[in-house]
Backbone as a printed PyTorch tensor [residue, N CA C, xyz], in Angstrom:
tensor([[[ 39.8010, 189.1450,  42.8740],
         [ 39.6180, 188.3300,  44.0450],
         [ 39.6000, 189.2170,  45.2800]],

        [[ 38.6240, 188.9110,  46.2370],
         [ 38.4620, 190.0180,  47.4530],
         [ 39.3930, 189.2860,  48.6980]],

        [[ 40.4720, 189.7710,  48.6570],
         [ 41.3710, 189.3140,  49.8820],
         [ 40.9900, 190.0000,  51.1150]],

        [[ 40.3450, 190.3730,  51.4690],
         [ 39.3230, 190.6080,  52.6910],
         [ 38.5160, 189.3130,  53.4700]],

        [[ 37.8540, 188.6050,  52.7930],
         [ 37.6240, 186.8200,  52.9970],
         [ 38.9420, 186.2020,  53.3540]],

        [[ 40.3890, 186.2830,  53.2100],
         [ 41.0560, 185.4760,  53.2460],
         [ 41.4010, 185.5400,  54.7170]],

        [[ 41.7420, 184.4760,  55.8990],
         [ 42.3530, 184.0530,  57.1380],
         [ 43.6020, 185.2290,  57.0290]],

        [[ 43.6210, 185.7930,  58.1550],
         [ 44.7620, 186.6160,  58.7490],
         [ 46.0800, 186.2360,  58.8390]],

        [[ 45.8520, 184.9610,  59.2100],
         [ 47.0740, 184.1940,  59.1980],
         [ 47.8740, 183.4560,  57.5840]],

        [[ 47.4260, 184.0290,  56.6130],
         [ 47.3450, 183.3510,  55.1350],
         [ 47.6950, 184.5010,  54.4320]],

        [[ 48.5280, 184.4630,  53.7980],
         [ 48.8790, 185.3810,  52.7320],
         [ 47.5540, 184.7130,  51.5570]],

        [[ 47.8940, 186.0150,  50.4850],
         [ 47.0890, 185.4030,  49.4920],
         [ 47.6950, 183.8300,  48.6100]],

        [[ 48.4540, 183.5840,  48.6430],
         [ 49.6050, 182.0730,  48.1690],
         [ 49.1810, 180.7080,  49.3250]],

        [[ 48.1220, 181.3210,  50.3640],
         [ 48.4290, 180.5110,  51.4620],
         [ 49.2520, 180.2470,  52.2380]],

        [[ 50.3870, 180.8940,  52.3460],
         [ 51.6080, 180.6990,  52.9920],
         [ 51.4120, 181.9790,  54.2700]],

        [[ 51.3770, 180.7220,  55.3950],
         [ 50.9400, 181.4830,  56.8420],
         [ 52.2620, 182.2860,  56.8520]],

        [[ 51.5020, 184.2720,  57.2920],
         [ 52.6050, 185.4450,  57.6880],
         [ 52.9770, 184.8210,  59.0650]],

        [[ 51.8960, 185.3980,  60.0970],
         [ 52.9150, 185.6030,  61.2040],
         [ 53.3920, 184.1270,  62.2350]],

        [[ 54.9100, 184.3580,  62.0880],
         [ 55.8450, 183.4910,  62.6650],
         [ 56.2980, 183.7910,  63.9990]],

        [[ 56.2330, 183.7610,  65.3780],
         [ 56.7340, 184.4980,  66.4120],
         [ 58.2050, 184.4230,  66.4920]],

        [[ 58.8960, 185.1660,  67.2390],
         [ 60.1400, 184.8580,  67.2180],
         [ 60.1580, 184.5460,  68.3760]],

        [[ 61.6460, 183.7300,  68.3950],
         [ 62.3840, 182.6250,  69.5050],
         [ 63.4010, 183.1860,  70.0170]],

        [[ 63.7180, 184.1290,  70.5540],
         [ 64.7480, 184.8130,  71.0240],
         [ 65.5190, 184.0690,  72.4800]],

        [[ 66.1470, 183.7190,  72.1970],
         [ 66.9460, 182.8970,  73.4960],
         [ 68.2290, 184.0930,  73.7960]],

        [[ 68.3520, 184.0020,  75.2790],
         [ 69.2880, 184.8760,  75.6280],
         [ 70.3840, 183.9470,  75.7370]],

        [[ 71.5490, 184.4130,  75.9900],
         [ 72.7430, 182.7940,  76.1210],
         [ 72.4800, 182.7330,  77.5330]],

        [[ 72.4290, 183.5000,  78.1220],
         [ 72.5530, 183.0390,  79.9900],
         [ 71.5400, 182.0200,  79.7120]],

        [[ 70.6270, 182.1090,  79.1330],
         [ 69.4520, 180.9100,  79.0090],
         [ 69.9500, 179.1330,  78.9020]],

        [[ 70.8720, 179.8340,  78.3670],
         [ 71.9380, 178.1670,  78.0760],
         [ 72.7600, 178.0530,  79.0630]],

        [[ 73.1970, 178.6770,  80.2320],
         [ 74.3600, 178.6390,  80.8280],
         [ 73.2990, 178.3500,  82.2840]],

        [[ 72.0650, 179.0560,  82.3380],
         [ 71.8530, 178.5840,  83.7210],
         [ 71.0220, 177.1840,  83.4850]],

        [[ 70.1220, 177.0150,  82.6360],
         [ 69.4170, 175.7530,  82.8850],
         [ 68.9170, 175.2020,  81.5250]],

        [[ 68.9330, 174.0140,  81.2620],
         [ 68.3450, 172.9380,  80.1920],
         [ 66.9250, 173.0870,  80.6370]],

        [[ 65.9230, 173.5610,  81.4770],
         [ 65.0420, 173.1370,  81.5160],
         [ 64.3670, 174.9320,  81.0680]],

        [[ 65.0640, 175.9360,  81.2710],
         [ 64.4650, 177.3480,  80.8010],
         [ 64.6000, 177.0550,  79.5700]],

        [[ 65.8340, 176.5360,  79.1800],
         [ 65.7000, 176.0430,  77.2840],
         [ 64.8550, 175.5710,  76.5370]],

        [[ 64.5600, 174.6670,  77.4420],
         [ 63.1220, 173.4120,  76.8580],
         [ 61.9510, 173.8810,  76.9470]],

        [[ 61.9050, 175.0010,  77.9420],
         [ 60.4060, 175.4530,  78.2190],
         [ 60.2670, 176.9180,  77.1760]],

        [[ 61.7190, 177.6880,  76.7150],
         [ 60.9740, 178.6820,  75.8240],
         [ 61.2320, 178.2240,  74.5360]],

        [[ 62.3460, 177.3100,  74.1640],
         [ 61.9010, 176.2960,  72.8270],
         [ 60.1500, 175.7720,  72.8910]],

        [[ 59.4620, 175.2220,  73.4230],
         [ 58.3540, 174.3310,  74.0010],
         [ 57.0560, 175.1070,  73.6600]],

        [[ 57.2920, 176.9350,  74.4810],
         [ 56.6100, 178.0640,  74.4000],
         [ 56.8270, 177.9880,  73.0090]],

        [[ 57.5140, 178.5640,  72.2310],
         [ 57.7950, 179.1290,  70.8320],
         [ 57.3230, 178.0990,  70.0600]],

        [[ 57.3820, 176.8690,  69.9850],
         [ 56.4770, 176.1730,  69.1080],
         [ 55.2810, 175.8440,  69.0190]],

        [[ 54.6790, 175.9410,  70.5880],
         [ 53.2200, 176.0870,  70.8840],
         [ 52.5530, 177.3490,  69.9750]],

        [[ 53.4510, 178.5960,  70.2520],
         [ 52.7500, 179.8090,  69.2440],
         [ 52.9660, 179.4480,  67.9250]],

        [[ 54.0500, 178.7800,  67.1000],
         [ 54.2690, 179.2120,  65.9230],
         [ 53.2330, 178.1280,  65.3750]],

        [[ 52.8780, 177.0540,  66.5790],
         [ 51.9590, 175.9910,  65.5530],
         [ 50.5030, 177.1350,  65.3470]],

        [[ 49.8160, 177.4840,  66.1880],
         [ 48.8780, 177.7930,  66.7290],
         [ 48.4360, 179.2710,  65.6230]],

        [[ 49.6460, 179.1010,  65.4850],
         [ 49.4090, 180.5950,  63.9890],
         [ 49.5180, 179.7100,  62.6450]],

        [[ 49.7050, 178.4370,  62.3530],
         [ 49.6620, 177.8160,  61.8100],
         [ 50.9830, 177.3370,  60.7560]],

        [[ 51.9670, 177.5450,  61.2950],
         [ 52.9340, 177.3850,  60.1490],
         [ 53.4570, 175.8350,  60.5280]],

        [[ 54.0590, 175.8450,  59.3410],
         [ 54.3080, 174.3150,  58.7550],
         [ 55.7500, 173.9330,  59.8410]],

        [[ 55.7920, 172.5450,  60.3560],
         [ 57.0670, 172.0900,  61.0550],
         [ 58.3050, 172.1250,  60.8990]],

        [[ 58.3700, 172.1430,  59.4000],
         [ 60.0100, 172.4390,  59.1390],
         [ 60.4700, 173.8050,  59.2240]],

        [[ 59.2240, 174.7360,  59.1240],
         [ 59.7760, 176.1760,  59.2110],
         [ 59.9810, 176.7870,  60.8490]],

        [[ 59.2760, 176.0170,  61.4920],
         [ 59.6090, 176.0510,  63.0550],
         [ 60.4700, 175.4670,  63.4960]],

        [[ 61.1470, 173.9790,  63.1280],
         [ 62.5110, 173.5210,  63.2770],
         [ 63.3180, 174.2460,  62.7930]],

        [[ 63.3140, 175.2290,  61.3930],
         [ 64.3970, 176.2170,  61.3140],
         [ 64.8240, 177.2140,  61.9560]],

        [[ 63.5690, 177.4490,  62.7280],
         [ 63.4440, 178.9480,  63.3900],
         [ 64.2330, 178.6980,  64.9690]],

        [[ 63.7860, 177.5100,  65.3580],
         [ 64.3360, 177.0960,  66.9130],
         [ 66.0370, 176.4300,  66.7180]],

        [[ 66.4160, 175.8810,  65.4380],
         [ 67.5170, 175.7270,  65.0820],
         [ 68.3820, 177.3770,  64.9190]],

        [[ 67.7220, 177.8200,  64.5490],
         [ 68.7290, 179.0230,  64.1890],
         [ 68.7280, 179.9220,  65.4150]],

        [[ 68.0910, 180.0940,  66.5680],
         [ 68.0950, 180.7180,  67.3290],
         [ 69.1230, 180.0880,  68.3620]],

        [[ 68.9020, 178.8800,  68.7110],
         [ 69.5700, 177.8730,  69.2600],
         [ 71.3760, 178.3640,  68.8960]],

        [[ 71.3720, 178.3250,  67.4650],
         [ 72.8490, 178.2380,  66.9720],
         [ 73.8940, 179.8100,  67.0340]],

        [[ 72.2740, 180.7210,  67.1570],
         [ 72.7460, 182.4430,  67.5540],
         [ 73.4420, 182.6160,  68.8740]],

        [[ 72.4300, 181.6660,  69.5960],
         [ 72.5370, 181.7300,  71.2810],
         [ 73.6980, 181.3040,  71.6590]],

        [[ 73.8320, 180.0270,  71.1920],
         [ 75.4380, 179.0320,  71.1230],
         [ 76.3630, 179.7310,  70.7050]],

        [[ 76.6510, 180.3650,  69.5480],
         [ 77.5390, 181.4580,  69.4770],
         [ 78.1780, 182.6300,  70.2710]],

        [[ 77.1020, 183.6860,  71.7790],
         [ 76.9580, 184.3770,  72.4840],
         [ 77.0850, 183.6050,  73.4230]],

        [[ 77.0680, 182.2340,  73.9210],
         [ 77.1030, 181.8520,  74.9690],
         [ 78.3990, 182.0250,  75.7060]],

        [[ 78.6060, 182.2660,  76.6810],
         [ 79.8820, 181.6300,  77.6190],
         [ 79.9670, 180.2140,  77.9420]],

        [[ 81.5290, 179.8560,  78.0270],
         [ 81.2030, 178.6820,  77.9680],
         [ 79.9110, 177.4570,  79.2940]],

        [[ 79.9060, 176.8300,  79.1990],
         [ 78.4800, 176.2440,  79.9940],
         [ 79.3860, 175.7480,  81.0530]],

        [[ 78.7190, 175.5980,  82.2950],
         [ 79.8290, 174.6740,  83.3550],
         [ 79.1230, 173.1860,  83.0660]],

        [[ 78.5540, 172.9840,  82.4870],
         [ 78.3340, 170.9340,  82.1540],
         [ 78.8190, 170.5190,  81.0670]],

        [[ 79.1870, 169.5240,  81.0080],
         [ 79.1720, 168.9060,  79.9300],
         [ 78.8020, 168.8660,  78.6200]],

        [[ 77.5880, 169.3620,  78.4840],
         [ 76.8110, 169.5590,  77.2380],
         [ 77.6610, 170.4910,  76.2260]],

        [[ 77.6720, 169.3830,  75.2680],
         [ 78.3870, 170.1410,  74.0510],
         [ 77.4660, 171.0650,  73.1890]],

        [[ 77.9820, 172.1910,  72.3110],
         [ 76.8840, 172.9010,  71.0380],
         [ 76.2000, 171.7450,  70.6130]],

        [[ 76.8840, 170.1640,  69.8600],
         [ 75.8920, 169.6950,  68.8370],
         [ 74.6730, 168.9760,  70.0090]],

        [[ 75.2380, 168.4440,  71.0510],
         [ 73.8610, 168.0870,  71.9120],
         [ 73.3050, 168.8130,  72.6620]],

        [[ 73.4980, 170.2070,  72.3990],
         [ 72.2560, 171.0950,  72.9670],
         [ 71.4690, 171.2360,  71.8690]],

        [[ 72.1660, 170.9310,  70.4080],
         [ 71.3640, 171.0840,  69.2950],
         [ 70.2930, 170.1400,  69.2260]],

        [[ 70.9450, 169.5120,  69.5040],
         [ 70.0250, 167.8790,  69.4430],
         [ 68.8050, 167.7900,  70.1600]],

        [[ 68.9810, 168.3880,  71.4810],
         [ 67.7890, 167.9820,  72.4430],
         [ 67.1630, 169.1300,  71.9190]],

        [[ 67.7760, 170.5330,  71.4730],
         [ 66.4460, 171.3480,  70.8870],
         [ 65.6340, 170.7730,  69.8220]],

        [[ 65.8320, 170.3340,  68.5280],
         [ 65.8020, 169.6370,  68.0210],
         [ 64.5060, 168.6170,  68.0160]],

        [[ 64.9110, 167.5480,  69.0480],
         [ 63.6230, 166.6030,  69.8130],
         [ 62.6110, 167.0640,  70.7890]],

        [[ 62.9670, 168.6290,  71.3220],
         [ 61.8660, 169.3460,  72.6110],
         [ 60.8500, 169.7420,  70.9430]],

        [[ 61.4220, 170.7980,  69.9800],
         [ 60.5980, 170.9620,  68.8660],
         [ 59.8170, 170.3880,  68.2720]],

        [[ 60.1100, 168.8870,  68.2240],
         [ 59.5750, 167.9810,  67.4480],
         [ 58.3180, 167.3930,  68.3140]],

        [[ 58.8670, 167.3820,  69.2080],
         [ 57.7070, 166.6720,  70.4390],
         [ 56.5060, 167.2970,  70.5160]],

        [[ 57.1240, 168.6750,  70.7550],
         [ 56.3870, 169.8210,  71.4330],
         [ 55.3710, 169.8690,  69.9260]],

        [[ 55.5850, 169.9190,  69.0360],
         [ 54.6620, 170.2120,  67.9240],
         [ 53.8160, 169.0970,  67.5030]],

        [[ 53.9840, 168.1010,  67.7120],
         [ 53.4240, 166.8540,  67.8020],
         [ 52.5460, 166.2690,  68.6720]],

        [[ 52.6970, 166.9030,  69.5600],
         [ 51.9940, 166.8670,  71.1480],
         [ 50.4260, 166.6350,  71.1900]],

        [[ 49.6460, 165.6270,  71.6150],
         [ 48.5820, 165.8250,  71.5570],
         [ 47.8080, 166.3360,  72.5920]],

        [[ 47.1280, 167.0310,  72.6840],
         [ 46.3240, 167.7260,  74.1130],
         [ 45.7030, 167.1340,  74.5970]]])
């Protein structure tokens, strides 16, 4: 089989390689919900656009989310770890769903 024909984005199994990464800094969590939402928002715009499947991008923005939360200081609002989880969570879901 000539894997030269095959999409860049496709292993030979079909299973799309490149995934971008989501790197959240914690100050990202400590100064604003809305820098959160917008590089969660960013990061799923690329990871759709390279084509990978939704649950592997909800893992990817979940686990970065839960790295960040770990490194964070504590936040001066209210917002607890599980409902910052949460609204990442629903920005992901939206954001990938989104119609143009």
């Amino acid at each position: 089989m000539d894997r030269s024909s095959e999409s860049p984005r496709s292993s030979g199994s079909g299973t799309p390689e490149a995934m971008p990464q989501l790197v959240l800094d914690a100050s990202t969590l400590v100064t604003s919900a809305t820098d959160l939402r917008d590089a969660v928002c960013s990061f799923v715009r690329q990871a759709r656009s390279v084509g990978q499947p939704p649950e592997r991008v909800l893992m990817a923005v979940k686990s970065a989310v839960r790295q960040a939360v770990l490194h964070a200081p504590s936040r001066p609002d209210a917002t607890t770890d599980a409902q910052l989880m949460q609204q990442s969570v629903e920005w992901c879901i939206a954001e990938y769903y989104r119609v143009d």
